[in-house]
N, C-alpha and C positions, 0 to 999 in steps of 0.2 A: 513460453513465458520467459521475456528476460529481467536477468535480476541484475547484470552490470550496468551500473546507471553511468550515462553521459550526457551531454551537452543535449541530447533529442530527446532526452526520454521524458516523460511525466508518469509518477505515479501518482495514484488514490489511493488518500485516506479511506482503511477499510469501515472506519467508524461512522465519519460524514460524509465521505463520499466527495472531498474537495480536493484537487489538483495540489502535489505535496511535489517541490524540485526536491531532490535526494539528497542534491550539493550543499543545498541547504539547512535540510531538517535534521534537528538533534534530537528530534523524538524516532526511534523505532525500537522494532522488535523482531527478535528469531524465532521464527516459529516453523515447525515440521519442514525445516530445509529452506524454508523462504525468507526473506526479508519483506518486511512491512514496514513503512515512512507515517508516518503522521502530522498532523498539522499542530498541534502542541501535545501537551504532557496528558493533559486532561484525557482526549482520543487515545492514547498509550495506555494509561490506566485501564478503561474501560476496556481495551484490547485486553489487554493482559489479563484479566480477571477472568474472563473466559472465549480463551483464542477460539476455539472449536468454533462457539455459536458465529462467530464474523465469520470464517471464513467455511462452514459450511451452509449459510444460506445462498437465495438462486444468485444474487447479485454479485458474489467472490468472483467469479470467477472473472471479471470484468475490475471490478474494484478492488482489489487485491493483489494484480499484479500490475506488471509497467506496463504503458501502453502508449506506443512510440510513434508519432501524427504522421500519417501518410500511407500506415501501413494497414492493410485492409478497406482502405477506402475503396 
């Protein structure tokens, strides 16, 4: 999982699930070691109220971390 974001990366918002650039987003959150980007405040909120339930369903593990195009294709 990488968490230094650059020019290639794209995370997911773990709330919607929409493409968040890192350089961009002033919403995120620390959570158990990770950093998490969001697409506004609202998605942070609800993160943050109960990180656990985001990032322990099946979907985390996908949406929750960076995921850099090209790689696993």
């Amino acid at each position: 999982m990488n968490t230094d974001a650059n020019d290639h990366d794209v995370w997911v918002d773990a709330v919607s699930h929409q493409a968040v650039d890192p350089a961009q987003s002033r919403d995120r959150s620390f959570y158990d070691g990770m950093m998490y980007h969001f697409v506004d405040g609202v998605n942070k909120g609800i993160f943050d109220s109960d990180p656990q339930l985001w990032v322990s369903t099946a979907h985390a593990s996908e949406t929750s971390s960076s995921l850099i195009p090209g790689e696993g294709e």
